[in-house]
Predicted model as a PDB file, atoms N, CA, C, CB and O in Angstrom, pLDDT in the B-factor column:
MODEL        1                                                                  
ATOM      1  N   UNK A   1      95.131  56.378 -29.226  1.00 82.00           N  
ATOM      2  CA  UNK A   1      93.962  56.245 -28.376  1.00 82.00           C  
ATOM      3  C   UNK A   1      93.966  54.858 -27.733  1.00 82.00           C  
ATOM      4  CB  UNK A   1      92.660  56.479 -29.185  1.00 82.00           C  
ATOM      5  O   UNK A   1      94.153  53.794 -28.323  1.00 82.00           O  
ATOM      6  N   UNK A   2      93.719  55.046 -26.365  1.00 90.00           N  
ATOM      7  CA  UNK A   2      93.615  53.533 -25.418  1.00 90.00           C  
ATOM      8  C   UNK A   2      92.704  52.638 -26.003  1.00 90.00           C  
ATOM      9  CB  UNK A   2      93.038  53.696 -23.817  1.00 90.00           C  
ATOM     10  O   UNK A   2      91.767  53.115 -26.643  1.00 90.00           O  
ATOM     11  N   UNK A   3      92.849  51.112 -25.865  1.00 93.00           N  
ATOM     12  CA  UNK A   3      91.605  50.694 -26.697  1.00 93.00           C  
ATOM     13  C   UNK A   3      92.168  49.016 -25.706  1.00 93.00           C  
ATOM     14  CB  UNK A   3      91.650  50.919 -29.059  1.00 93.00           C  
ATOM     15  O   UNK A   3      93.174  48.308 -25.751  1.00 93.00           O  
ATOM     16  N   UNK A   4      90.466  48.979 -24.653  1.00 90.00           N  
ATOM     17  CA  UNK A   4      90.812  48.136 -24.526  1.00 90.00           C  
ATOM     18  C   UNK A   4      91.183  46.652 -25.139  1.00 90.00           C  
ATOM     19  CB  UNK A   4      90.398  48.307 -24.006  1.00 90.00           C  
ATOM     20  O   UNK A   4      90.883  46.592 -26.331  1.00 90.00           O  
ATOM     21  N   UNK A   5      91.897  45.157 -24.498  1.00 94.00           N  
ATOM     22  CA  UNK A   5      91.890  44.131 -24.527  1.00 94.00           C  
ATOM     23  C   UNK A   5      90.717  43.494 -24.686  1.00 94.00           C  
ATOM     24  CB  UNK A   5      92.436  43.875 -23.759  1.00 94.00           C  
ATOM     25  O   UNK A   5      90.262  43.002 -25.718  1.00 94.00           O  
ATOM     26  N   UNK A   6      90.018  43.548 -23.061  1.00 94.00           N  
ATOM     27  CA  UNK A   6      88.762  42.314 -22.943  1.00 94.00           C  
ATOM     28  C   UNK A   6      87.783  43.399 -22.331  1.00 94.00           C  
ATOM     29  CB  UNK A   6      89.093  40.646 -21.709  1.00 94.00           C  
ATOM     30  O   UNK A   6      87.891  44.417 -21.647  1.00 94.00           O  
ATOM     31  N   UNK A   7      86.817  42.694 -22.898  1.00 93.00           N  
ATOM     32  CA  UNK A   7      85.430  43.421 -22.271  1.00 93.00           C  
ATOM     33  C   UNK A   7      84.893  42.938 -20.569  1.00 93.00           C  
ATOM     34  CB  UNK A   7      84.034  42.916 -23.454  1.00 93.00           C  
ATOM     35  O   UNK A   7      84.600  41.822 -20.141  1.00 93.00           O  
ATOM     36  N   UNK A   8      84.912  43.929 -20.056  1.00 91.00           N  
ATOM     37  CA  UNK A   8      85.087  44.244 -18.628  1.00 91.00           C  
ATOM     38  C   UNK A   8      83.673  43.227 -18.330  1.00 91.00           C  
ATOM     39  CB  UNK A   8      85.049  46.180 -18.134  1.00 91.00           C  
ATOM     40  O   UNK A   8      82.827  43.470 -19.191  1.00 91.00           O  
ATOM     41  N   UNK A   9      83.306  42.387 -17.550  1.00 95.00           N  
ATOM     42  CA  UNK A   9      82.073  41.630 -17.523  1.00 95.00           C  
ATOM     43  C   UNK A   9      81.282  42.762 -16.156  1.00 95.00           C  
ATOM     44  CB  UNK A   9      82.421  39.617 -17.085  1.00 95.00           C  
ATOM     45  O   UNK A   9      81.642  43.532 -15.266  1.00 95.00           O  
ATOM     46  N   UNK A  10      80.625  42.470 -16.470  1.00 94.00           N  
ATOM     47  CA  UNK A  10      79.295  43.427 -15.636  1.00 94.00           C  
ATOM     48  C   UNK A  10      79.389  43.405 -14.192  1.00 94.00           C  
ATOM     49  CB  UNK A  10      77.673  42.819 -15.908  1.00 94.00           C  
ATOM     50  O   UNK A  10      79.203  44.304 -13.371  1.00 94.00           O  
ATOM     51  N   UNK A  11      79.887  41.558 -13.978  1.00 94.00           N  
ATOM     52  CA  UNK A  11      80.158  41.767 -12.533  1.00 94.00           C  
ATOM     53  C   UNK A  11      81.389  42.343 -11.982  1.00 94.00           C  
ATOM     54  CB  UNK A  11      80.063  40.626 -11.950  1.00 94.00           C  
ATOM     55  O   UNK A  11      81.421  42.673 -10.797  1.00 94.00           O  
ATOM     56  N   UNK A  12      82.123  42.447 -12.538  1.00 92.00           N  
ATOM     57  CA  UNK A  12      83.585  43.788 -12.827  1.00 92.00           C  
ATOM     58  C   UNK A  12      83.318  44.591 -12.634  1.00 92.00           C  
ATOM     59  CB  UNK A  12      84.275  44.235 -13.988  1.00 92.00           C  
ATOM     60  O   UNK A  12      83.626  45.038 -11.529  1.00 92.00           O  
ATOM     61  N   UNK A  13      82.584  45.353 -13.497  1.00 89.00           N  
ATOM     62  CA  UNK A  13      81.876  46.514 -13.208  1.00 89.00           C  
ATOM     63  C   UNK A  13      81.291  47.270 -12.363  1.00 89.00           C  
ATOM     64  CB  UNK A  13      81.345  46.515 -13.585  1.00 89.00           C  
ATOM     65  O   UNK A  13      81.303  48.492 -12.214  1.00 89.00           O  
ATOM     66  N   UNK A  14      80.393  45.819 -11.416  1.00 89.00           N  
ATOM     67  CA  UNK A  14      79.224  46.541 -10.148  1.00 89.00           C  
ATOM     68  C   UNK A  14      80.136  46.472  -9.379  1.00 89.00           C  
ATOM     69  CB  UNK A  14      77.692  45.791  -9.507  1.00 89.00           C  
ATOM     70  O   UNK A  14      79.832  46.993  -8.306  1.00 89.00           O  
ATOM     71  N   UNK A  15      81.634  45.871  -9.414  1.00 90.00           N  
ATOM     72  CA  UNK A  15      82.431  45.609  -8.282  1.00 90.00           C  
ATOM     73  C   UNK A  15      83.069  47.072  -7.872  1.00 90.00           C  
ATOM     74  CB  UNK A  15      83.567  44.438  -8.637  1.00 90.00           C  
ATOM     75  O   UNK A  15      83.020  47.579  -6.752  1.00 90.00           O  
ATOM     76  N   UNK A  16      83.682  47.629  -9.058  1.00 87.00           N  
ATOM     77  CA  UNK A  16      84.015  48.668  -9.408  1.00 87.00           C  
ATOM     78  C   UNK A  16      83.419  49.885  -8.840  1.00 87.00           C  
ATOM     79  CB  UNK A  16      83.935  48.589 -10.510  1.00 87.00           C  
ATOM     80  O   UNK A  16      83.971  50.920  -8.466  1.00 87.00           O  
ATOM     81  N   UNK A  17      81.760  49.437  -8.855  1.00 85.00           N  
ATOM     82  CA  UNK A  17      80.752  50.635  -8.621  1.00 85.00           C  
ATOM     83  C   UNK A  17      80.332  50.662  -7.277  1.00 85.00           C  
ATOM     84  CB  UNK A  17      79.474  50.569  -9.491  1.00 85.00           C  
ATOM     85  O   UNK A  17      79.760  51.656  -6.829  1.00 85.00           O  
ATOM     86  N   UNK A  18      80.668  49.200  -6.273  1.00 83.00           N  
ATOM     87  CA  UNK A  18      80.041  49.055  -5.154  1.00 83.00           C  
ATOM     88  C   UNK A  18      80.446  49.981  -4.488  1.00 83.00           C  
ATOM     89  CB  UNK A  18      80.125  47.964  -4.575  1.00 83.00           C  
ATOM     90  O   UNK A  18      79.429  50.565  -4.112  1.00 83.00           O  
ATOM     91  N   UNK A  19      81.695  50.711  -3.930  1.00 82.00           N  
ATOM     92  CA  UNK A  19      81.917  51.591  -3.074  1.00 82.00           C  
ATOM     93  C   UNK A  19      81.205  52.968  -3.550  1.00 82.00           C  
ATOM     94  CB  UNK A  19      83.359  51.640  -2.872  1.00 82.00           C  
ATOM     95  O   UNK A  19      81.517  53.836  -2.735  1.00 82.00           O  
ATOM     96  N   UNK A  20      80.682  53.297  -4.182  1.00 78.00           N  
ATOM     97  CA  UNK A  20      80.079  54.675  -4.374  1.00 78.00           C  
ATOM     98  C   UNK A  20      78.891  55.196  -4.069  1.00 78.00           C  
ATOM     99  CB  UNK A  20      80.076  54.937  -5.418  1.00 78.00           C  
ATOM    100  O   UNK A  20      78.335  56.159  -4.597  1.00 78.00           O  
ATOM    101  N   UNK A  21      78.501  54.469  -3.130  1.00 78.00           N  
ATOM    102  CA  UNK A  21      77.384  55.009  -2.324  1.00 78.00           C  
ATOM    103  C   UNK A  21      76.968  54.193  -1.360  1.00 78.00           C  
ATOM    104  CB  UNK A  21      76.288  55.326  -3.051  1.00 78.00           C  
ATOM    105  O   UNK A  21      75.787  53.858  -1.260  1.00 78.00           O  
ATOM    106  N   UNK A  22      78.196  53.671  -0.308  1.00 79.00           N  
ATOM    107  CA  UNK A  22      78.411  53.270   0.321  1.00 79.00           C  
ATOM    108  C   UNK A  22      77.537  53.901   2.091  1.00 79.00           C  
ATOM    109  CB  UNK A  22      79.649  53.242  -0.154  1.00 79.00           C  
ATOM    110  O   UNK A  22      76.651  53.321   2.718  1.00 79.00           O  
ATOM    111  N   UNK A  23      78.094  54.957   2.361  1.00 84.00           N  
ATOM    112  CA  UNK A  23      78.119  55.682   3.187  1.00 84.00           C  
ATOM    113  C   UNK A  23      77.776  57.341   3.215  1.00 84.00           C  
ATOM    114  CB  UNK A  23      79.106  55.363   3.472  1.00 84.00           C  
ATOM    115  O   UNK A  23      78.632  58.162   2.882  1.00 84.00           O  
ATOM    116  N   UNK A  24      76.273  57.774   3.701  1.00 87.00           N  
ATOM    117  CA  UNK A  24      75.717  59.079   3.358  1.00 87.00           C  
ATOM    118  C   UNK A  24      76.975  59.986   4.166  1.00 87.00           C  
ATOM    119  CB  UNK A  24      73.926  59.320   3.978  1.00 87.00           C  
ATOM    120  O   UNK A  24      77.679  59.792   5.157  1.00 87.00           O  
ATOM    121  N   UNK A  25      76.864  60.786   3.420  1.00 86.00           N  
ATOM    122  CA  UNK A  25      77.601  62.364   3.489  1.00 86.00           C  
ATOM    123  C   UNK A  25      77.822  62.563   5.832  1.00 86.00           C  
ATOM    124  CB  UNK A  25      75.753  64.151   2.378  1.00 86.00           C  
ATOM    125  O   UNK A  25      76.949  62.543   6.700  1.00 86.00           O  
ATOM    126  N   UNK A  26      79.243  62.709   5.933  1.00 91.00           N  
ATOM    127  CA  UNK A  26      79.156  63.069   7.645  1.00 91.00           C  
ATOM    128  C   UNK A  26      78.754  64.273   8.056  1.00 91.00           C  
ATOM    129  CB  UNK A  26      80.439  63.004   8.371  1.00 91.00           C  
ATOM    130  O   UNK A  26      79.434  65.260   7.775  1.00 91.00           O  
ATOM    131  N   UNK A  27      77.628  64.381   8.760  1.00 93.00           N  
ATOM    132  CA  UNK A  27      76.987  65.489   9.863  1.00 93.00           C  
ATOM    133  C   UNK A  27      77.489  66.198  10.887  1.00 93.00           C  
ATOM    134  CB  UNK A  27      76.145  65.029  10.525  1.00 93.00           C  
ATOM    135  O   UNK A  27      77.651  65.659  11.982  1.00 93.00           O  
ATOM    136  N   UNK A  28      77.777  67.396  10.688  1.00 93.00           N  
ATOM    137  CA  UNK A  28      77.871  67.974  12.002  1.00 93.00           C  
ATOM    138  C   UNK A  28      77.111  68.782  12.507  1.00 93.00           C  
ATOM    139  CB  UNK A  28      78.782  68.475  12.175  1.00 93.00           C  
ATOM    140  O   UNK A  28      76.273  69.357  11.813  1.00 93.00           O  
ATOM    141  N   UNK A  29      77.235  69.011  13.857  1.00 94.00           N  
ATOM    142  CA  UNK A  29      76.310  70.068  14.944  1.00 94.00           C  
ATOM    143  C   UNK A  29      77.086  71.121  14.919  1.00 94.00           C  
ATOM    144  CB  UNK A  29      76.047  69.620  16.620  1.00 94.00           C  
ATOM    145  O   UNK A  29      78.239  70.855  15.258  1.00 94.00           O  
ATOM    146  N   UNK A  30      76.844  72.502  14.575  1.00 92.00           N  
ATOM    147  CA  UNK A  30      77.135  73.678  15.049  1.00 92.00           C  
ATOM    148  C   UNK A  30      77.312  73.729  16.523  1.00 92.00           C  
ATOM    149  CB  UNK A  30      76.210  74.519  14.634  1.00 92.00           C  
ATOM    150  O   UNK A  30      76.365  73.041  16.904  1.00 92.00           O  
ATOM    151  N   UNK A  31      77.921  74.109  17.543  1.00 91.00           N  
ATOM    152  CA  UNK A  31      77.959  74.240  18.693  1.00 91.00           C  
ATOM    153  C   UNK A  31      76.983  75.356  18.797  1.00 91.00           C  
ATOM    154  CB  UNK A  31      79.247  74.368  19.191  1.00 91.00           C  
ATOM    155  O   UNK A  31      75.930  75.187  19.412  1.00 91.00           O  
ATOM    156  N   UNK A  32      77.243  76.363  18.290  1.00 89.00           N  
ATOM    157  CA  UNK A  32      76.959  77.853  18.775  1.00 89.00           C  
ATOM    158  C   UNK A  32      75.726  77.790  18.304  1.00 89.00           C  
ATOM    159  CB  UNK A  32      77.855  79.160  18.225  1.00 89.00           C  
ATOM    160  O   UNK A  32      74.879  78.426  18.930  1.00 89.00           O  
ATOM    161  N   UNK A  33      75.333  77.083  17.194  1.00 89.00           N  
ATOM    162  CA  UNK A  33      73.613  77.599  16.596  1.00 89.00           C  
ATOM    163  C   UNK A  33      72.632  76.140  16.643  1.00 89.00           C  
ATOM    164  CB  UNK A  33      73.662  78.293  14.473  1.00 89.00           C  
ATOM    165  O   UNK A  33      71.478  76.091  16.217  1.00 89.00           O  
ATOM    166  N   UNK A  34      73.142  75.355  17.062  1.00 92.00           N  
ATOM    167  CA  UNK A  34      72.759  73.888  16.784  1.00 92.00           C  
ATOM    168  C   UNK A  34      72.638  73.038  15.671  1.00 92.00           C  
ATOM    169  CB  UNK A  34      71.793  73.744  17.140  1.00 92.00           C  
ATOM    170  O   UNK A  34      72.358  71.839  15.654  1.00 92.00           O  
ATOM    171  N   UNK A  35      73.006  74.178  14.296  1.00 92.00           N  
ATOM    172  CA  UNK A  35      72.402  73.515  12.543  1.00 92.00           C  
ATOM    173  C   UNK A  35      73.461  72.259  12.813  1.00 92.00           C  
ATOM    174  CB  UNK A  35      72.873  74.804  10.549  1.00 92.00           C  
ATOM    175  O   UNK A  35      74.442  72.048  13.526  1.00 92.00           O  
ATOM    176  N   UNK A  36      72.612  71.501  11.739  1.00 93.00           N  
ATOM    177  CA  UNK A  36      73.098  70.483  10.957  1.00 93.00           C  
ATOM    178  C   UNK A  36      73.843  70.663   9.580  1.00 93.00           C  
ATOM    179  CB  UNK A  36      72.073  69.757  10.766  1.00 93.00           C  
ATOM    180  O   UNK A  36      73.267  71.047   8.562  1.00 93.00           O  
ATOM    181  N   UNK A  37      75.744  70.213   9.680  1.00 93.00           N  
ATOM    182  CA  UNK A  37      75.833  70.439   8.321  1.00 93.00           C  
ATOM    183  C   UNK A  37      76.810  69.771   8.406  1.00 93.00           C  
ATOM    184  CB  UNK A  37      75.873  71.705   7.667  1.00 93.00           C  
ATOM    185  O   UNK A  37      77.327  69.326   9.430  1.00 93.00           O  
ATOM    186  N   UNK A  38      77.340  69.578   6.649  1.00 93.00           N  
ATOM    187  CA  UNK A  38      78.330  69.109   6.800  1.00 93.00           C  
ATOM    188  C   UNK A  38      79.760  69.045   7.222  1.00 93.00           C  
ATOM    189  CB  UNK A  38      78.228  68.994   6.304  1.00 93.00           C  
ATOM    190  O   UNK A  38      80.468  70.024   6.987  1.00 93.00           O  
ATOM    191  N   UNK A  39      80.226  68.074   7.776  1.00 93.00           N  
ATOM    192  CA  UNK A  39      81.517  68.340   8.544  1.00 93.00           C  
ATOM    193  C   UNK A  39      82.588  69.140   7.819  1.00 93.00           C  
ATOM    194  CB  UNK A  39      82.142  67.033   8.936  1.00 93.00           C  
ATOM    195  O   UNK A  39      82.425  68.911   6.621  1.00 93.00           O  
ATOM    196  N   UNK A  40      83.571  69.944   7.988  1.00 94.00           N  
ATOM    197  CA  UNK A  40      84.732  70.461   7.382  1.00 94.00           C  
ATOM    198  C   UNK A  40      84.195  71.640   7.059  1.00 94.00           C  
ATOM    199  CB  UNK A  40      85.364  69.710   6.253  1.00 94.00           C  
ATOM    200  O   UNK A  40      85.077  72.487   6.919  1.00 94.00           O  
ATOM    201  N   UNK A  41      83.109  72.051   6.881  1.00 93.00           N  
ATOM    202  CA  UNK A  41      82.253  73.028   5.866  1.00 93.00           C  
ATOM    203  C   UNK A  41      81.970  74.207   6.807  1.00 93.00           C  
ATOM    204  CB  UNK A  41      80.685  72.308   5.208  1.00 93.00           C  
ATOM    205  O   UNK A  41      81.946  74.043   8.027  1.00 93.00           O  
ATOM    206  N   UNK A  42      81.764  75.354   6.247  1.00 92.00           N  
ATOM    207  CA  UNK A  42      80.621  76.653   7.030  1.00 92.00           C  
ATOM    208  C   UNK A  42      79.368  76.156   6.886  1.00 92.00           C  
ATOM    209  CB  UNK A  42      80.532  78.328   6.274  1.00 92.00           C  
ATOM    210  O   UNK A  42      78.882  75.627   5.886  1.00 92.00           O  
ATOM    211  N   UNK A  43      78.588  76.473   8.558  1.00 90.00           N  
ATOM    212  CA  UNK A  43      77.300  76.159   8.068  1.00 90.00           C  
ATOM    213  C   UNK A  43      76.615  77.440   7.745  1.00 90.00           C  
ATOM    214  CB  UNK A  43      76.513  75.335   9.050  1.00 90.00           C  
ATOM    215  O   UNK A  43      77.011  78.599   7.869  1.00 90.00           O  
ATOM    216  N   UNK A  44      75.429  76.927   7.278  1.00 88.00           N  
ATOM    217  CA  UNK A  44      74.761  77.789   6.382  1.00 88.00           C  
ATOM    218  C   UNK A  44      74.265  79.475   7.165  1.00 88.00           C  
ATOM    219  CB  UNK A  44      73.377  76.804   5.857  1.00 88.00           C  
ATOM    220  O   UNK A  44      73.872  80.334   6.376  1.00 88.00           O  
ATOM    221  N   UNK A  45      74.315  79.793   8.530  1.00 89.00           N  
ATOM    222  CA  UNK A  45      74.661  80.598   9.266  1.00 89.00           C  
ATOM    223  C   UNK A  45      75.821  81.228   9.018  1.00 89.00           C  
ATOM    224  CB  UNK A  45      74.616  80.168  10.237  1.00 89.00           C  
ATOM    225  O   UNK A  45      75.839  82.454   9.128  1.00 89.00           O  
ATOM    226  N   UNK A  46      77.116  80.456   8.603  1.00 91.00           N  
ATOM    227  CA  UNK A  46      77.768  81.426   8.602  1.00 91.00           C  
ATOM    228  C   UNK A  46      79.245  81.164   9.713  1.00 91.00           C  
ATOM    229  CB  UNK A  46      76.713  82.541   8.935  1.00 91.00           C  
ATOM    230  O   UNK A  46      80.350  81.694   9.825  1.00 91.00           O  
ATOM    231  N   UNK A  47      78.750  80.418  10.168  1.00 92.00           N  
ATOM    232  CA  UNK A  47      79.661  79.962  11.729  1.00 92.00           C  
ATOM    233  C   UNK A  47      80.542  78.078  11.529  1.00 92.00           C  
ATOM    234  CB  UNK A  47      77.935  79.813  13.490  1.00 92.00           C  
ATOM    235  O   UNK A  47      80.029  76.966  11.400  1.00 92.00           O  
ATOM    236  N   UNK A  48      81.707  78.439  11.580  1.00 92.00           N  
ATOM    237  CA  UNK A  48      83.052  77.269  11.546  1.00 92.00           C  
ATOM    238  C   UNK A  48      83.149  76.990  12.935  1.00 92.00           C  
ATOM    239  CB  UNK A  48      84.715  77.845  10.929  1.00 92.00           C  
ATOM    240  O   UNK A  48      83.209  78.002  13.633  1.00 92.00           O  
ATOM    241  N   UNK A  49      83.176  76.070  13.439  1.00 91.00           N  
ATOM    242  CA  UNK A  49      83.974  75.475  14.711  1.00 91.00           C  
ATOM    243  C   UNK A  49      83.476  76.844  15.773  1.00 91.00           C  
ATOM    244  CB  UNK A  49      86.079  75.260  14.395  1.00 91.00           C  
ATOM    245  O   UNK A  49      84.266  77.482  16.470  1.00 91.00           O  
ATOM    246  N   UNK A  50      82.310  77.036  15.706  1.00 90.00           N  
ATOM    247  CA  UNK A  50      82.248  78.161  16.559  1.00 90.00           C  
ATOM    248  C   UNK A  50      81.913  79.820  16.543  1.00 90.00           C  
ATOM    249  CB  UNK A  50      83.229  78.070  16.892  1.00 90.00           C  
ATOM    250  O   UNK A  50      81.128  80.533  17.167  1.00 90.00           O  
ATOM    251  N   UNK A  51      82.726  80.004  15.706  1.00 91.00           N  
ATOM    252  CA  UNK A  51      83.131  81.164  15.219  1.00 91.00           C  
ATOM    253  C   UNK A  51      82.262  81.664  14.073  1.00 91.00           C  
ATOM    254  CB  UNK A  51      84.466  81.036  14.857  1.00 91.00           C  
ATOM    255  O   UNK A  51      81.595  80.917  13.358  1.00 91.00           O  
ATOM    256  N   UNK A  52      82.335  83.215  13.935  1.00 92.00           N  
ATOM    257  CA  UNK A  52      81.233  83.896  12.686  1.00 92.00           C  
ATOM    258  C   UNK A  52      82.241  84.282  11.548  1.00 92.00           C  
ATOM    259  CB  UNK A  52      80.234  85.539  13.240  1.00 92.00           C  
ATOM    260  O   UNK A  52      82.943  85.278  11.371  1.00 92.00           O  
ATOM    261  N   UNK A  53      82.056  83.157  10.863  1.00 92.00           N  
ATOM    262  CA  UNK A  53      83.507  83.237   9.735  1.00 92.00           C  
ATOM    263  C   UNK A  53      83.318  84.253   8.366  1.00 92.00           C  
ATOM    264  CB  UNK A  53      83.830  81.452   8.968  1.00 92.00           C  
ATOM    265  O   UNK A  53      84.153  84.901   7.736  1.00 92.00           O  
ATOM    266  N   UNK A  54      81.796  84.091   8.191  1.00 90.00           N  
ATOM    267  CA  UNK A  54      81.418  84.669   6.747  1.00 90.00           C  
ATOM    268  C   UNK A  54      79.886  84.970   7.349  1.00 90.00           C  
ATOM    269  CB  UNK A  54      81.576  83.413   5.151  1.00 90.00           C  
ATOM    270  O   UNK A  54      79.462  84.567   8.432  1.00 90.00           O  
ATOM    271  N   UNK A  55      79.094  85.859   6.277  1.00 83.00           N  
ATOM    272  CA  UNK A  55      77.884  86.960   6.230  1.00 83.00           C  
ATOM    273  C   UNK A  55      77.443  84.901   5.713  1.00 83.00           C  
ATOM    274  CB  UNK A  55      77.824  89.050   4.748  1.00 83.00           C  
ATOM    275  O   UNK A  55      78.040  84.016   5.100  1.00 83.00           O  
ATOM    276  N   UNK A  56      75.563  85.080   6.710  1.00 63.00           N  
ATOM    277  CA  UNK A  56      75.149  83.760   6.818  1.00 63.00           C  
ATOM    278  C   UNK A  56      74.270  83.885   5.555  1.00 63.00           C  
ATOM    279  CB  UNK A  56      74.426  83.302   8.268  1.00 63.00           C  
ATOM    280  O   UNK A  56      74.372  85.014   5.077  1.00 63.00           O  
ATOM    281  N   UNK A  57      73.119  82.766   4.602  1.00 66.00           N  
ATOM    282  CA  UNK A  57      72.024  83.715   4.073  1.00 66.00           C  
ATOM    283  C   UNK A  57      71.096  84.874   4.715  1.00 66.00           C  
ATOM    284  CB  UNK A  57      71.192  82.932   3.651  1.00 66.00           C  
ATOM    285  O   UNK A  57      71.008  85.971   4.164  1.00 66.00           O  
ATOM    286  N   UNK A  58      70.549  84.629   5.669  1.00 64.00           N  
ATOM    287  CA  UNK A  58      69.704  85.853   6.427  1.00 64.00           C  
ATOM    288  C   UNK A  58      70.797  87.041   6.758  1.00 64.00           C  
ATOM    289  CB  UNK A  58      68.922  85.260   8.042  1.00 64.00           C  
ATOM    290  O   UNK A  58      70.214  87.998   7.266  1.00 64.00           O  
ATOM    291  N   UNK A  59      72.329  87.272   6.604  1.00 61.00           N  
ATOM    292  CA  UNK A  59      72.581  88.459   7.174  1.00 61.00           C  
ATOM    293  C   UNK A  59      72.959  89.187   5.919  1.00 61.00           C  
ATOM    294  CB  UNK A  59      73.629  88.431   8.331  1.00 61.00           C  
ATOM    295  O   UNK A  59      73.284  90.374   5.967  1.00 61.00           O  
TER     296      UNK A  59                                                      
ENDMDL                                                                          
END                                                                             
């Protein structure tokens, strides 16, 4: 079992921790429906880059 050397000092630590909530989650616009969602993703309609990829919640 790993076991550290030296005890990591706190400001080590927050240094460690600063990038993790840096920057909120990226937004995109649906073209076709106008939602807001996240980029890379289906939005919640149902519709990718345009297109009707998958059954939305309401269908």
């Amino acid at each position: 079992m790993a076991v550290q050397q030296n005890k990591k000092s706190p400001s080590r630590r927050n240094m460690r921790r600063a990038h993790d909530f840096l920057h909120p989650a990226p937004l995109g616009v649906e073209p076709t429906t106008g939602e807001v969602h996240l980029r890379h993703h289906v939005s919640p309609s149902g519709y990718y880059r345009g297109k009707k990829v998958m059954a939305g919640k309401k269908d």
